[in-house]
C-alpha positions in Angstrom: 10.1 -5.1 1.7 6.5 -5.3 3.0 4.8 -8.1 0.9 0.9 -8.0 0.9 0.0 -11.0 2.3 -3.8 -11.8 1.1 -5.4 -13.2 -2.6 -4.9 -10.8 -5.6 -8.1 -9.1 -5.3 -7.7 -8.2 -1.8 -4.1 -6.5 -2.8 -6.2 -5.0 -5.8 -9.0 -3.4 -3.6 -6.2 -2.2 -1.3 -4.5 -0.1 -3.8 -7.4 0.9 -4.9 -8.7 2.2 -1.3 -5.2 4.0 -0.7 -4.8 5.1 -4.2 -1.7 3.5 -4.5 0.4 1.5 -7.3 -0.3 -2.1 -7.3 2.7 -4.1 -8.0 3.1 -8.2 -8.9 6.9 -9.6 -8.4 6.3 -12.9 -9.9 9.2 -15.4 -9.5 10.4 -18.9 -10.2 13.2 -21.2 -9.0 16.3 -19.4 -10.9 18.8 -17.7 -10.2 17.5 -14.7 -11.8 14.6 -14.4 -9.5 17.0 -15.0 -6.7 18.5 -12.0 -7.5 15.8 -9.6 -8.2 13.7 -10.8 -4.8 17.5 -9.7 -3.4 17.1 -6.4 -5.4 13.5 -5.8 -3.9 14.3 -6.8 -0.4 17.3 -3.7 -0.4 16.4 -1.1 2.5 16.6 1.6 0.2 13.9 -0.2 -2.2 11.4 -1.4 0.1 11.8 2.6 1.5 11.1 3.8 -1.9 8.2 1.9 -2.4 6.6 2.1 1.5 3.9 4.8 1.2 3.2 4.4 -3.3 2.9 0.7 -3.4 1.1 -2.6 -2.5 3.2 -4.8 -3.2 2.8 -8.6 -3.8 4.8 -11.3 -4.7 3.6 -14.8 -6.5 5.2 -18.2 -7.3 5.1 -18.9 -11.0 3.9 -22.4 -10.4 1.2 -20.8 -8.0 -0.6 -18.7 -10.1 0.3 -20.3 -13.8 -2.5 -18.9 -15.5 -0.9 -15.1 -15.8 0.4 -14.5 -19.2 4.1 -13.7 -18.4 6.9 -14.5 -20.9 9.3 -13.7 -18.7 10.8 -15.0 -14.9 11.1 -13.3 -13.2 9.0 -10.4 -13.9 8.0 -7.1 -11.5 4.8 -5.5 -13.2 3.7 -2.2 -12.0 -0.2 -0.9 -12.3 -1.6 2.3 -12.5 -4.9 3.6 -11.1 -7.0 2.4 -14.1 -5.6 -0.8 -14.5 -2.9 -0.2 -16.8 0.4 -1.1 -16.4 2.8 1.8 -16.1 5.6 -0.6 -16.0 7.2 -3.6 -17.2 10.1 -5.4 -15.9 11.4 -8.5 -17.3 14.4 -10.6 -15.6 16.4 -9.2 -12.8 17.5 -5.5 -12.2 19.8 -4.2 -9.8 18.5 -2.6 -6.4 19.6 0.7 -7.7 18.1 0.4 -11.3 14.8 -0.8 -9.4 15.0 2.6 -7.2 14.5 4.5 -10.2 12.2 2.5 -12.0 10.1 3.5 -9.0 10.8 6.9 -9.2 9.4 7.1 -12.7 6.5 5.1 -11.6 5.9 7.6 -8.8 5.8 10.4 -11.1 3.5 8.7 -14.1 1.4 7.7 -10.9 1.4 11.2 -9.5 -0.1 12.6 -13.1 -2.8 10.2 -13.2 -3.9 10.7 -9.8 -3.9 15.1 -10.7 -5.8 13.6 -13.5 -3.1 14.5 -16.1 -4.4 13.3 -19.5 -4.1 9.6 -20.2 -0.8 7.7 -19.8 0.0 7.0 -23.7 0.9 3.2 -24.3 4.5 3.0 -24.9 5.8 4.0 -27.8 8.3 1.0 -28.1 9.1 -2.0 -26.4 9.3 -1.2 -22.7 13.3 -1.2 -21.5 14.0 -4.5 -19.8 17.1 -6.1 -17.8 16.1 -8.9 -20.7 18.3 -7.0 -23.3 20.8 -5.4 -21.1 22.0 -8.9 -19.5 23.1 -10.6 -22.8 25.3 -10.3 -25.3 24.6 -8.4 -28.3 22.7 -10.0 -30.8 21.7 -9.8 -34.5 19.0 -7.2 -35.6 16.1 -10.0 -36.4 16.6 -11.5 -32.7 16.1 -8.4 -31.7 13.7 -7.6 -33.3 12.1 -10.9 -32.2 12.4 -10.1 -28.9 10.9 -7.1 -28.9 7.7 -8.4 -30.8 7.8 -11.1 -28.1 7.5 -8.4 -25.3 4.8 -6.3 -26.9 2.4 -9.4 -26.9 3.5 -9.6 -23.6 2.5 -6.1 -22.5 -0.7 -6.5 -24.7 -1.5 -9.9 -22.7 -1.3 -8.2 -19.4 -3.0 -5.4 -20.2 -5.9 -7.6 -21.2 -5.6 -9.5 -18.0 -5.1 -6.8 -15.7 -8.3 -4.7 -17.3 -10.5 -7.8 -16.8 -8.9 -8.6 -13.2 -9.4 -4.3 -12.2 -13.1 -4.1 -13.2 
């Protein structure tokens, strides 16, 4: 995987300029983040994401001032600042290539100037759920409210941070 190598802004002004998706992996120490980096270093991802995305990936004791609930966490950001997707803990190099994909595509309407990307209508699907055992409806549910403050919080923060 090609990982932009400058400050934030400079990877924000670069997707910008090639009117391409601008993506934060951020990371910490576990083994979870272990695995996605090793998801997002797979030839077949970093080829999928080549020529949509600039990519860069941040320490979460580095930059502890984003609003992330989740480590690891891969957040993907459309033209206007937006984020078109959310991914929580670690995905698999092939769940990653489609998650892509339908970034690709959402990015590929906005950029036509398709009407405005709706905010998601639910909780956006995460590894977060998939990776543990199934548990009552209220944790669930807890979860869930969890994540949506999360994708309010770094919609906030990316608006302020794109402008």
């Amino acid at each position: 995987m090609f990982w932009f190598d400058g400050s934030i802004p400079d990877a924000i002004n670069l997707a910008k300029l090639r009117s391409s998706v601008f993506v934060v992996v951020i990371t910490g120490g576990d083994e979870q983040s272990t695995q996605l980096m090793s998801s997002w270093e797979d030839d077949r991802v970093s080829e999928a994401a080549h020529n949509c995305c600039v990519a860069i990936q941040v320490n979460d004791k580095r930059y502890y001032y984003y609003p992330v609930v989740c480590i690891p966490s891969s957040f993907f950001i459309g033209e206007n600042g937006i984020p078109l997707e959310v991914i929580a803990g670690s995905v698999s190099a092939e769940e990653l290539m489609i998650r892509i994909n339908r970034v690709k595509q959402m990015h590929a309407q906005q950029m036509a100037g398709g009407t405005e990307l709706p905010e998601a209508s639910g909780p956006v699907e995460t590894s977060m759920f998939d990776s543990k055992p199934p548990v009552a409806a209220s944790a669930l549910g807890t979860q869930r409210m969890h994540l949506q403050t999360m994708q309010r919080r770094v919609k906030n923060t990316w608006m302020i941070m794109w402008k």
